[in-house]
C-alpha positions as CSV (number, residue, x, y, z in Angstrom):
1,X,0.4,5.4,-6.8
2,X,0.2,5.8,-10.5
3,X,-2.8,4.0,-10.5
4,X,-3.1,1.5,-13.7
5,X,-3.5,1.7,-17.2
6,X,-6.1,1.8,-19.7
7,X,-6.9,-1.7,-20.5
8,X,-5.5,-2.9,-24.0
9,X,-8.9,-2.9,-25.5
10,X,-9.4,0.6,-24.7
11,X,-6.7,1.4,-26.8
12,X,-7.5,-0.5,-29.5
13,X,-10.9,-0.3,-29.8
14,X,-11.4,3.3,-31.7
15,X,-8.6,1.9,-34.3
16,X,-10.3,-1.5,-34.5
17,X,-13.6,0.1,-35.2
18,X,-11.8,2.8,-37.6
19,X,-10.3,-0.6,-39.7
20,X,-13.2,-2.8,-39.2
21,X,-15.9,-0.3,-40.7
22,X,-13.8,0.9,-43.3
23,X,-13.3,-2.0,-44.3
24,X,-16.4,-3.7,-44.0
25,X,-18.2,-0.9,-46.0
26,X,-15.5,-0.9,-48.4
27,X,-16.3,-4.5,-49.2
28,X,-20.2,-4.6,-49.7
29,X,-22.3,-1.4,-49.7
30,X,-24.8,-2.9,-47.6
31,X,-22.3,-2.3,-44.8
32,X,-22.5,1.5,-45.1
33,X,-25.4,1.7,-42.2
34,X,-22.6,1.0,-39.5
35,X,-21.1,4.2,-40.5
36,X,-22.5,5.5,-37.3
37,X,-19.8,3.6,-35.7
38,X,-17.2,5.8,-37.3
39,X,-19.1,8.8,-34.9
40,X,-17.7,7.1,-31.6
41,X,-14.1,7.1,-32.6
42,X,-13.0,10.3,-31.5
43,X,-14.9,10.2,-27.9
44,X,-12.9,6.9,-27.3
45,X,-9.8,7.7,-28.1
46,X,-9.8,10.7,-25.6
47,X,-10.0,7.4,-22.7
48,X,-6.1,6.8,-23.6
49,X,-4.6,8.4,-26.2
50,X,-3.0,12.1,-26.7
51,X,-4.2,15.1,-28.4
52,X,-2.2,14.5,-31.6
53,X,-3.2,11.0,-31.9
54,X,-6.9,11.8,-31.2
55,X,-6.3,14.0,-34.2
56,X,-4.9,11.4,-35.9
57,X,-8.5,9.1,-35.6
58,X,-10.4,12.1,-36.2
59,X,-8.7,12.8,-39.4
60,X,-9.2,9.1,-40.5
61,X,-12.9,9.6,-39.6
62,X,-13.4,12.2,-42.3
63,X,-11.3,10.7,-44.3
64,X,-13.1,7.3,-44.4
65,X,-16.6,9.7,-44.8
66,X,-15.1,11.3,-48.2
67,X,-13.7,7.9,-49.8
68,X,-15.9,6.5,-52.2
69,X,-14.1,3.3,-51.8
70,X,-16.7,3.1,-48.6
71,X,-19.6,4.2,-49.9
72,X,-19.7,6.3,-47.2
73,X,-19.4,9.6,-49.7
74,X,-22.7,10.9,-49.4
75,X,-22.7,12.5,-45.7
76,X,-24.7,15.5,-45.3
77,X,-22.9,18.8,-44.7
78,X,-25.1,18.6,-41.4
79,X,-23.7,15.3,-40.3
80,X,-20.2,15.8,-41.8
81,X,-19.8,19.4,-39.6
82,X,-20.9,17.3,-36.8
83,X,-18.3,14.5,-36.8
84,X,-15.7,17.7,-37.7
85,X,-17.0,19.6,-34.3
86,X,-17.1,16.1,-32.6
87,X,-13.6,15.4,-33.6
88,X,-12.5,18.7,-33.0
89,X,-13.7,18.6,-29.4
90,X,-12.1,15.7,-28.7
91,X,-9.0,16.8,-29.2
92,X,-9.7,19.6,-27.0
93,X,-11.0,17.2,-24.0
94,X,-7.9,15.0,-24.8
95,X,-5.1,17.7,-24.5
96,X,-6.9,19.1,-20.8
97,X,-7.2,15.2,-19.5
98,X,-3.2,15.2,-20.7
99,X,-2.2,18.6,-18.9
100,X,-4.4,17.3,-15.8
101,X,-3.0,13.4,-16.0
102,X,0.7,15.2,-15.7
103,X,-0.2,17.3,-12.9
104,X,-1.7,14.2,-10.9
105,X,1.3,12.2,-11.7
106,X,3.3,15.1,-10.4
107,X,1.5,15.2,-7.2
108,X,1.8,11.8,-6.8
109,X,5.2,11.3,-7.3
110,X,6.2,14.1,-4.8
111,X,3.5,12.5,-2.1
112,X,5.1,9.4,-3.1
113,X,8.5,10.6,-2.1
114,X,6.8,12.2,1.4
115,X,5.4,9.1,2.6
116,X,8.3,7.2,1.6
117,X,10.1,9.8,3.6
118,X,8.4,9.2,6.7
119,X,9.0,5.6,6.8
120,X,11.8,4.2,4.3
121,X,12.0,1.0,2.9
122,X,13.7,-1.3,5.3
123,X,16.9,-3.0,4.1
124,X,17.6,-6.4,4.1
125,X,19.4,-6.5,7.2
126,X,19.9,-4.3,10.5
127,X,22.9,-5.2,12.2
128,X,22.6,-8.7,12.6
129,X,19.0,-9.3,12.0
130,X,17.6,-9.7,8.8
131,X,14.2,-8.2,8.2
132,X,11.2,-8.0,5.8
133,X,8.5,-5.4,5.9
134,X,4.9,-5.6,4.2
135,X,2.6,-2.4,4.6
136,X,-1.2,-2.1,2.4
137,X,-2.8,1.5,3.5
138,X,-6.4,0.9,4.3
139,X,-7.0,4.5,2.4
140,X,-6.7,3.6,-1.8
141,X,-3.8,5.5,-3.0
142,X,-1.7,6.2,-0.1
143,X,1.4,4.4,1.4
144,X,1.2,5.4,4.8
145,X,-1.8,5.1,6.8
146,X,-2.3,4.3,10.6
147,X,0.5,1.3,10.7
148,X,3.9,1.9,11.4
149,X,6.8,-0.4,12.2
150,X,10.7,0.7,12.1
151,X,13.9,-1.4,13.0
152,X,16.9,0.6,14.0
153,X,20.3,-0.3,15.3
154,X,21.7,1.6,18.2
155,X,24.1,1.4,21.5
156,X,21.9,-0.8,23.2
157,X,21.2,-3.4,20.1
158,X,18.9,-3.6,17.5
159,X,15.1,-2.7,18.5
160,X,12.5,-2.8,16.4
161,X,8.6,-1.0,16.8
162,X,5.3,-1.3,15.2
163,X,2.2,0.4,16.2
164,X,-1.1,1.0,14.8
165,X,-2.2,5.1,15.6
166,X,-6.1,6.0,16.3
167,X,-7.3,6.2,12.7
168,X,-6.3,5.7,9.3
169,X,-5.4,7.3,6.3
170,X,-3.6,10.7,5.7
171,X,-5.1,11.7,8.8
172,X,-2.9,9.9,10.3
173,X,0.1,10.4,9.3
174,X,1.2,13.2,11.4
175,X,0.9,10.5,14.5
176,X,3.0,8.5,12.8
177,X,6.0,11.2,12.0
178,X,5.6,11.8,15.6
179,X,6.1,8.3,17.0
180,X,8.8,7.7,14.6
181,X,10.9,10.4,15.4
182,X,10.1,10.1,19.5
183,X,11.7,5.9,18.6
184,X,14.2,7.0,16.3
185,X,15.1,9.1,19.0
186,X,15.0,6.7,21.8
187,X,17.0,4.1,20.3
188,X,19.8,6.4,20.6
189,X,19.7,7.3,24.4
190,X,17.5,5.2,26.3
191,X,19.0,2.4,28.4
192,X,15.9,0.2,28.4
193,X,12.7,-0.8,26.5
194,X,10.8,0.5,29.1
195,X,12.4,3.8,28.8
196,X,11.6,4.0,25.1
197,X,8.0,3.2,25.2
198,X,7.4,6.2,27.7
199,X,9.5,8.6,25.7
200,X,7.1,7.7,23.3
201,X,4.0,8.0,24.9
202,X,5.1,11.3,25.9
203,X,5.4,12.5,22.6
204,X,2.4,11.8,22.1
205,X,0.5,12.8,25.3
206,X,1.4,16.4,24.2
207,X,0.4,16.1,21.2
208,X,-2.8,15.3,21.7
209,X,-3.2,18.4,24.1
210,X,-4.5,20.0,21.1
211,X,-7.1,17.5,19.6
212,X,-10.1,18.5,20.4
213,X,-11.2,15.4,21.8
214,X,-8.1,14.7,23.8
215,X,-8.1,11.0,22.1
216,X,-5.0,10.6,20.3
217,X,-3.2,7.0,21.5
218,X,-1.5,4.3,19.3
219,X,-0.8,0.6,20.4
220,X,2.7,-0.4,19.9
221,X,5.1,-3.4,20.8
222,X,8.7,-3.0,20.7
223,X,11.6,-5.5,20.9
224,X,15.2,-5.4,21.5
225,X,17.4,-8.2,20.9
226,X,20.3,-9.8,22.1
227,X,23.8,-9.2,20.5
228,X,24.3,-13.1,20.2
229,X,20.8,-13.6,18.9
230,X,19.9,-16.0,21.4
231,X,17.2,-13.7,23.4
232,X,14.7,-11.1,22.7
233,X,12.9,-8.5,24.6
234,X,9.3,-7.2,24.2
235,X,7.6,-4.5,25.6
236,X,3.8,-4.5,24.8
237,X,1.6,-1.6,24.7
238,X,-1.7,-2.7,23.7
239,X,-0.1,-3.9,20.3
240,X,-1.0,-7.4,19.3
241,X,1.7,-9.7,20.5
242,X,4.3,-11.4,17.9
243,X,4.2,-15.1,16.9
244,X,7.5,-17.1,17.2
245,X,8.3,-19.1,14.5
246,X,10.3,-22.2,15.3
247,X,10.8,-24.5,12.6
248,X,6.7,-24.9,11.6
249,X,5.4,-23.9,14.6
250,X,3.6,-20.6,15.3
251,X,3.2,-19.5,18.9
252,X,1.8,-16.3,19.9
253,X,4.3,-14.5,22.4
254,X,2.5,-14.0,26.0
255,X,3.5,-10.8,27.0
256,X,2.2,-8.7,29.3
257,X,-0.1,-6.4,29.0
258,X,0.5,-2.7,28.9
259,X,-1.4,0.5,28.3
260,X,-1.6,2.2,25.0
261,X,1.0,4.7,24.1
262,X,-0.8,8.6,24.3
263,X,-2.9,8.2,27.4
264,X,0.2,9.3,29.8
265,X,-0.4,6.0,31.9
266,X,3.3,4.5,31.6
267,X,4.8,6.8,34.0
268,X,2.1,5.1,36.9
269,X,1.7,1.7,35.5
270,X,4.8,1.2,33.3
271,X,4.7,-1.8,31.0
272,X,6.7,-4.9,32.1
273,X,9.2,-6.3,29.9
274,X,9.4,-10.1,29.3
275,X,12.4,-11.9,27.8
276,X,12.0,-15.2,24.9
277,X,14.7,-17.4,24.4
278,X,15.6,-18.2,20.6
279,X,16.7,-21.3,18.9
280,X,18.7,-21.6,15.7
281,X,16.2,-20.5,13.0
282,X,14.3,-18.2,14.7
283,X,11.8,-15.7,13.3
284,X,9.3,-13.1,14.8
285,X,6.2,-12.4,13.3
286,X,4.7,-9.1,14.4
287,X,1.6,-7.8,12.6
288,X,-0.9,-5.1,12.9
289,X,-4.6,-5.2,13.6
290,X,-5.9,-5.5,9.7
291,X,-4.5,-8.9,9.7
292,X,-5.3,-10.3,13.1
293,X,-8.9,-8.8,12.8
294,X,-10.0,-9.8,9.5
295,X,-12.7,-11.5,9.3
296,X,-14.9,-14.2,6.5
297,X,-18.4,-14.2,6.1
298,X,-19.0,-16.1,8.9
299,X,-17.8,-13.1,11.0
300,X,-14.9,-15.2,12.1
301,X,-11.0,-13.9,12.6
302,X,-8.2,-14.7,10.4
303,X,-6.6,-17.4,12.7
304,X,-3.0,-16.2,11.7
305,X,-0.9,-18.7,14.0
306,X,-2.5,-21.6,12.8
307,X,-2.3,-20.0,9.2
308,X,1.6,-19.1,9.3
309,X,2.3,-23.0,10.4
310,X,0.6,-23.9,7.6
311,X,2.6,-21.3,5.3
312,X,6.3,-21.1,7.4
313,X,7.2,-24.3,5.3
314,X,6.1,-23.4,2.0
315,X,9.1,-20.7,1.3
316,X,11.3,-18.7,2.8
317,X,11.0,-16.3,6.0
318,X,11.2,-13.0,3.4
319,X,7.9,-14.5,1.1
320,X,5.8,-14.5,5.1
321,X,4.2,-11.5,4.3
322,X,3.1,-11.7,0.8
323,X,2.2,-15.2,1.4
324,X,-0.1,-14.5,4.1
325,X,-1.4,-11.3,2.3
326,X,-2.3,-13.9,-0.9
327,X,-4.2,-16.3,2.1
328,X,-6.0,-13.5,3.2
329,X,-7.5,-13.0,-0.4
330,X,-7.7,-16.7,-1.2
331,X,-9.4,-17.2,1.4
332,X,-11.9,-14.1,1.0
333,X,-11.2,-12.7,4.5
334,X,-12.0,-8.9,4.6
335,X,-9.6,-6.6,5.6
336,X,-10.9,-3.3,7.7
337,X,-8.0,-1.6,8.3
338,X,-4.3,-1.0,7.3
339,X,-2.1,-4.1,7.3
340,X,1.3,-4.1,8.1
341,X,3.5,-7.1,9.0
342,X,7.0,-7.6,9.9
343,X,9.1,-10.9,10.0
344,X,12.7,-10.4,12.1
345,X,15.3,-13.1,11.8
346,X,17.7,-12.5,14.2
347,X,21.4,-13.6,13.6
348,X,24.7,-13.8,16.0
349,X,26.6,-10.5,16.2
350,X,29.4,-11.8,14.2
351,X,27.0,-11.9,10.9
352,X,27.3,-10.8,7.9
353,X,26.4,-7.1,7.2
């Protein structure tokens, strides 16, 4: 959110050039034409240092113009006001980019704790299912975009989401708080998968009454699984479908298909819940549409089963995500959209909080 740094050469490049002329002209007075150099100090230093600092060069600037030790002590009072108003100005430019680098840093830090607010890091583990989340926002400087995913445990088990909202970016992140809250929500009171994904899709059937054109839906797949770990259900809802991995093989889940969330279509054609047995060693991939849809040059998908048996042996289920996140950009795929992936190891009931 910060963003990054000045590289290191910005920084030392006005002090380098302060040294390095001085001293060059200092040595041989044939050197004293690259006093012009001594002109651009100020200027840079205003690219990563503070007012009193750029001060500081300034100051050495005049100085090294009045030291005979240079032969540099013949400026005109023309050129030597110049470097003065130069130096002088930079200062100025330097203490408004500080006031205005605080205030952004501000901002960011309290949209930083927003975002993080509508959806938290996940822990480690959630009830007995271990979990690791990835998430990349599409939109540069953002953390939530048009992904979502949650994992909550409740009186029916532990369930877990991810959805992908029409759109990306801030503009979507008023979907998001909605379908969060309408699952949070759900996981709470709802008997059934089934009856979760509708309480979601009503949510947000009325709040697309007032989008002017009546097209807000999401995709989502939800799971719920079985207190000894042995069984999970899924519920999809135009969501991508997750890949079981089993030792190092990667199959996609079948499951059938159901409506997106949004377009009030559950109540008539609700989606139909499948159950997958699990084996010792387990794991569910789920991921969103950025990762599934990504494409090379040749215009050709990321094949993400065949990629994740290729990368389930080389580390642990908790690296998944960064690992397949470092493929995508080994491999030069381009991602579109906002990624978001999600690997769920489920345990027995009896483990280990």
């Amino acid at each position: 959110m910060r963003g990054a740094p000045p590289p290191g050469w910005v920084r030392v490049l006005p002090v380098a050039l302060l040294v390095g002329v001085s001293t060059a002209t200092a040595v041989t007075p044939h050197a004293r034409d690259l006093g012009f150099l001594l002109g651009a100090i100020p200027p840079l230093a205003v690219l990563s240092y503070g007012p009193l600092a750029t001060a500081v060069l300034g100051a050495g600037v005049v100085a090294a113009l009045n030291v005979p030790a240079t032969h540099l002590n013949r400026p005109g009072n023309t050129d030597l006001l110049t470097i003065v108003f130069v130096a002088v100005l930079s200062v100025f430019v330097s203490y408004v980019r500080s006031r205005r680098d605080a205030q952004l840093d501000a901002e960011r830090a309290i949209g930083e704790a927003v975002q993080r607010a509508v959806m938290p890091l996940l822990p480690q583990r959630v009830g007995s299912v271990e979990c690791t989340g990835f998430y990349r926002a599409a939109q540069d400087g953002t953390l939530v975009g048009g992904d979502f995913f949650d994992v909550r445990d409740g009186p029916y088990g532990v369930r877990a989401v991810m959805g992908d909202v029409r759109g990306h970016g801030l503009s979507a992140v008023s979907t998001v708080v909605s379908l969060l809250g309408a699952f949070r929500e759900a996981v709470l009171d709802q008997p059934d998968l089934e009856s979760v994904a509708a309480r979601m899709d009503r949510r947000l059937a009325v709040d697309s009454a007032g989008v002017p054109d009546g097209e807000l839906f999401a995709t989502g797949v939800l799971l719920e699984f079985s207190a000894d770990g042995r069984a999970v259900r899924v519920v999809g809802c135009g969501h991508p479908a997750p890949v079981l991995l089993h030792e190092e093989h990667a199959l996609e889940v079948t499951v059938a298909p159901g409506p997106p969330l949004g377009l009030g279509l559950l109540g008539v054609e609700p989606p139909k819940e499948i159950t997958v047995a699990l084996g010792p060693g387990d794991r569910l991939f789920l991921a969103s549409d950025g990762v599934w849809e990504a494409r090379d040059a040749s215009d050709v998908f990321y094949p993400l089963p065949a990629r994740l048996a290729a990368l389930s042996g080389t580390g642990p289920a908790t690296d998944l995500p960064g690992l397949v996140w470092q493929d995508l950009v080994r491999l030069r795929y381009e991602v579109r959209d906002d990624v978001s992936m999600l690997v769920l190891a489920p345990g027995s009931a009896d483990a280990p909080n």
